[in-house]
N, C-alpha and C positions, 0 to 999 in steps of 0.2 A: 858785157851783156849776158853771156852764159853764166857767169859768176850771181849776178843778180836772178836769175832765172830760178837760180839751184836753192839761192838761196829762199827763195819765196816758196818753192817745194817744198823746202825743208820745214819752213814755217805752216804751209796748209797740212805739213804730213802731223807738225807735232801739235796743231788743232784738231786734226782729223784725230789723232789719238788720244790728245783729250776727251773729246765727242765721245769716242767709240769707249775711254774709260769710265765716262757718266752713263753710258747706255749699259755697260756691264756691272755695272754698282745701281742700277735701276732693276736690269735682268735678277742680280742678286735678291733684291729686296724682296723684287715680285714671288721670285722662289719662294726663299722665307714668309713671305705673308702667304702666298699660296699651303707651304706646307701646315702654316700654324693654322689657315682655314680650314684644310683638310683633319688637322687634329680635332679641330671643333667639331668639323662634319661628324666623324667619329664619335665625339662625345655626344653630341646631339643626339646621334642613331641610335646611340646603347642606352642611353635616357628615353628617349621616343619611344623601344623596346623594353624600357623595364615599365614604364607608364602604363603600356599598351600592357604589360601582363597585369600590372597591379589594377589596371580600371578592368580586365576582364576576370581576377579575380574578385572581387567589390561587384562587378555583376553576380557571379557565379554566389557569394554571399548574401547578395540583396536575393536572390533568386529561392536559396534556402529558407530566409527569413522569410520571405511570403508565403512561402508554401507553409510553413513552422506556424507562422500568425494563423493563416486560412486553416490550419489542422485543430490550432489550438481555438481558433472560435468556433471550428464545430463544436469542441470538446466541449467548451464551456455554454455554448447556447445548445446543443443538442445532443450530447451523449450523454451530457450528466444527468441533463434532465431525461435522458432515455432509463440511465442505472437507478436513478431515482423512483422512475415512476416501474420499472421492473421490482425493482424493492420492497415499492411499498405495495404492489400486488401481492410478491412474494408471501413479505411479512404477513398481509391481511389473511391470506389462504392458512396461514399458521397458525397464525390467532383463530381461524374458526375451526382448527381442527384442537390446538392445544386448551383452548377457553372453557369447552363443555368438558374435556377429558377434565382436568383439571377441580372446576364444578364437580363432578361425579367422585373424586377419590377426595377431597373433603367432605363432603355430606357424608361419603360412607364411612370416614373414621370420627368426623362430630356430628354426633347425633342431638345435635341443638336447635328447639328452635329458635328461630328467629335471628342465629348467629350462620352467616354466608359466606362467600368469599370466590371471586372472580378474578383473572389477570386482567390490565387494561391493555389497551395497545402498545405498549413500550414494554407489555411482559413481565408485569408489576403486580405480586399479588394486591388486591382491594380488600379489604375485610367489612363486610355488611353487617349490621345490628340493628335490627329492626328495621332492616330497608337503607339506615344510612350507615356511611362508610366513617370507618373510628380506624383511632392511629392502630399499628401494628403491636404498640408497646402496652394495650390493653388486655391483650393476649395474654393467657396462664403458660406455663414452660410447654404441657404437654398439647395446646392448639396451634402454638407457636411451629412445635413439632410435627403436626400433623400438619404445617401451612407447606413447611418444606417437604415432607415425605410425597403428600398430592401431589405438588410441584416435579419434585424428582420424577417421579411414576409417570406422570403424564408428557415431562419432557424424553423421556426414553421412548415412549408409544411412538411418539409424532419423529422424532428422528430416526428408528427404526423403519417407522412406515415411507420415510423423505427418500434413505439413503439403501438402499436395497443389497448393496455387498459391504456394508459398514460391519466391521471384523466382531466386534461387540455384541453384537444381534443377538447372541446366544449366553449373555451373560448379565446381572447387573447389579453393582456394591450398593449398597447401602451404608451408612455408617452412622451409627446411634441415631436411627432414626425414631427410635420411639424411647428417646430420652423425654421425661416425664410424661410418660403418656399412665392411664388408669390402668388398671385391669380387665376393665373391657378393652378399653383399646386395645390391649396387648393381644387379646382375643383376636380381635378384626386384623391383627398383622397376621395371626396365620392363618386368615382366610383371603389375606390379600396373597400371600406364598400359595395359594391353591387358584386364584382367581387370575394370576398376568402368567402369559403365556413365555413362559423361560426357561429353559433347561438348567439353566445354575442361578440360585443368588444367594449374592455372599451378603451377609447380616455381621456387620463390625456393633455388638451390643455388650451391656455389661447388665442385662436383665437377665436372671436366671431361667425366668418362664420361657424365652425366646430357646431356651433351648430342647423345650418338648416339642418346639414349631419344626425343628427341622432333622434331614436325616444325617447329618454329620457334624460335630462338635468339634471346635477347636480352643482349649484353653491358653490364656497368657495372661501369665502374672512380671509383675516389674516390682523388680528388689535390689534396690541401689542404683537407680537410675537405668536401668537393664532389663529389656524384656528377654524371656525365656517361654517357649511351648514347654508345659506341663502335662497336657492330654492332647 
C-alpha cells in the first residue's frame, strides 16, 4: 500500500513538474513579448516625439508663410501701388519744375520761329514746328546741340534745387556742348557762363571762340593716340 501511495506521489510530483515547466516556458514567453512590447513602446515614443517636432515645426512653417503671403499681398495690393502713386507725384512735380526751365534755355539759344521744344512726361525732349511735333533727326547738328545743352542746364537747376548737400552744387561739365552751333550761338554760351549761378564750369570744347568766354584755358592736343596738356 505505501509502495503504491509513493508511487502515485511520484507520479502527481512528475505532472505537477510538468505543469509548473509549461507555466515557466509560458512565464518565459510573456517576458519576451512583454520586452519586445516594451521595445515597440519605445519606438512608438521616439516616433510620436519626432512627429510631434516635425508637425510643430510644419506649424511653425505654415506660420511663416502666412505672415510672408499676408506681407507680400500688402506689398503687391498696397505698397506698390503706394511707391507708385509716390512716383508719379514725385515725377509730376519734376516735370513742372524741369519742363519750363528747359522751354527757356532752348528759346534762348534757338532763336527760331516757329521751331519749340518741351520734355514730355517720361523726360523726352519733343521738338515743335509750327505747333506740331517732327522727328528729332530733323534737327541741324548745331539745334540738336542746343536740345541737349537746355536739357543738361535745366537738369542740373532742378537737382540742385531737389538735393540740397548734393557735393556738385558748385560745379558743372559740359562737354562739346556747342558742337555745331553758329556764331551767334556761340555768343549766347557766354552769356549763358554769366547767366547760371556757379562758381566753376568746365567747358570740354574744341571751338576756339569758347575761349575768350572764359577766365582759364586749358589746351590738349593728341599725337599718336596720346593726349598731352600743352597750355
Amino acid at each position: 500500500m505505501k509502495v503504491q501511495q509513493l508511487k502515485d506521489v511520484k507520479e502527481k510530483e512528475t505532472k505537477i513538474e510538468k505543469q509548473l515547466d509549461a507555466q515557466r516556458n509560458k512565464v518565459s514567453e510573456l517576458k519576451t513579448q512583454i520586452a519586445t512590447k516594451e521595445t515597440e513602446k519605445e519606438h512608438l515614443l521616439a516616433e510620436i516625439d519626432r512627429l510631434t517636432e516635425e508637425i510643430t515645426d510644419m506649424q511653425d512653417r505654415k506660420a511663416f508663410w502666412d505672415t510672408l503671403g499676408a506681407c507680400l499681398s500688402w506689398i503687391d495690393h498696397l505698397f506698390i501701388g503706394l511707391v507708385d502713386s509716390i512716383e508719379t507725384h514725385f515725377l509730376a512735380r519734376m516735370h513742372q519744375q524741369f519742363d519750363p526751365r528747359f522751354r527757356k534755355w532752348f528759346n534762348f539759344l534757338i532763336d527760331e520761329e516757329g521751331l519749340n521744344a518741351r520734355v514730355d512726361r517720361k523726360f523726352t525732349p519733343v521738338i515743335l514746328q509750327e505747333g506740331y511735333e517732327a522727328p528729332y533727326t530733323t534737327l541741324s547738328g548745331g539745334e540738336r546741340a542746343s536740345v541737349a545743352l537746355a536739357y543738361r542746364l535745366a537738369l542740373n537747376t532742378v537737382i540742385n534745387t531737389q538735393i540740397e548737400n548734393i557735393r556738385t552744387k558748385d560745379v558743372i561739365i559740359l562737354d562739346e556742348p556747342t558742337d555745331g552751333f553758329s556764331d551767334q550761338q556761340l555768343d549766347k554760351v557766354r552769356d549763358i557762363i554769366h547767366r547760371i549761378d556757379i562758381p566753376q564750369i568746365i567747358i570740354v570744347s574744341h571751338e576756339r571762340k569758347v575761349k575768350d568766354y572764359v577766365d582759364k584755358t586749358i589746351e590738349i592736343q593728341k599725337e599718336e593716340g596720346v593726349s598731352r596738356q600743352v597750355s
